[in-house]
C-alpha positions in Angstrom: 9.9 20.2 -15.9 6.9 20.5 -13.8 5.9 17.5 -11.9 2.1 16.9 -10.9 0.9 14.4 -8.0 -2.0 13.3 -6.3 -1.4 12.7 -2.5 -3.6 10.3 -0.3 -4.1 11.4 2.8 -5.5 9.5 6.3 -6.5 11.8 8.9 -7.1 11.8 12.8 -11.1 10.9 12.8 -13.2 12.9 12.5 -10.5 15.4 10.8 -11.0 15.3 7.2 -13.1 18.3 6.6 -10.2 20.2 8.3 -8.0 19.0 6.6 -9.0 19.1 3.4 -10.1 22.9 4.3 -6.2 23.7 5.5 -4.7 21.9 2.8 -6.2 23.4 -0.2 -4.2 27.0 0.6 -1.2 25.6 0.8 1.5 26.9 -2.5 1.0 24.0 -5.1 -1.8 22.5 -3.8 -4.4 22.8 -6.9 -7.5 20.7 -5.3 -8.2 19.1 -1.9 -11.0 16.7 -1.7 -12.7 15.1 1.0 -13.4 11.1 0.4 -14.4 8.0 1.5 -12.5 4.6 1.9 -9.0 4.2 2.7 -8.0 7.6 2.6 -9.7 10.5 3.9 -8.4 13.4 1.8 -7.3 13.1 -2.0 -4.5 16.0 -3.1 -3.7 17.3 -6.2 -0.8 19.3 -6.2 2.0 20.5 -8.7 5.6 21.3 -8.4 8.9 22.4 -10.3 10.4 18.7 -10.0 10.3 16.0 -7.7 12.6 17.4 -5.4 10.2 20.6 -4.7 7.2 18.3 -4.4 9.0 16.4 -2.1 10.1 19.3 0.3 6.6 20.0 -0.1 5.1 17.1 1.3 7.6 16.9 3.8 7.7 20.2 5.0 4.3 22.0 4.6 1.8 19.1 4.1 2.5 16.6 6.8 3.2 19.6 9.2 -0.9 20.0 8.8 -2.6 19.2 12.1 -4.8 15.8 12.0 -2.7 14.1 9.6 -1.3 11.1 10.3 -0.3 9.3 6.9 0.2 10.6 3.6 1.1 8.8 -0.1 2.7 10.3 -2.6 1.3 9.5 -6.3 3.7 11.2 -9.1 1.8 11.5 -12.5 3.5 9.8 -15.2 2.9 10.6 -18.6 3.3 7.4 -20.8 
């Protein structure tokens, strides 16, 4: 069952834009949006389970260069 998430991300200052940019081409990311307030960057990103998103976000997204914090935000389907 595929799994869909949005992730939060906070970012080096002055970062954001490059992040956002580098992000968005990662496999799974579907949208990478730069924002204002807490977070800098706002993920949408999809995966085959939790465990894949997961490896993801481990792996590929906080390996991205001016991150510093990221939040993971499963959709749930009630």
């Amino acid at each position: 069952m595929e799994v869909s998430a949005y992730i939060l991300i906070q970012t080096e200052l002055g970062k954001a834009a490059e992040v956002a940019t580098a992000v968005a081409e990662l496999p799974g990311v579907v949208a990478a949006d730069d924002v204002t307030g807490p977070y800098d960057v706002i993920v949408r990103a999809t995966a085959a389970d939790i465990d894949a998103l997961g490896r993801m976000v481990a792996s590929r997204l906080q390996a991205v260069d001016g991150i510093t914090r990221t939040l993971t935000c499963p959709i749930v389907n009630l």
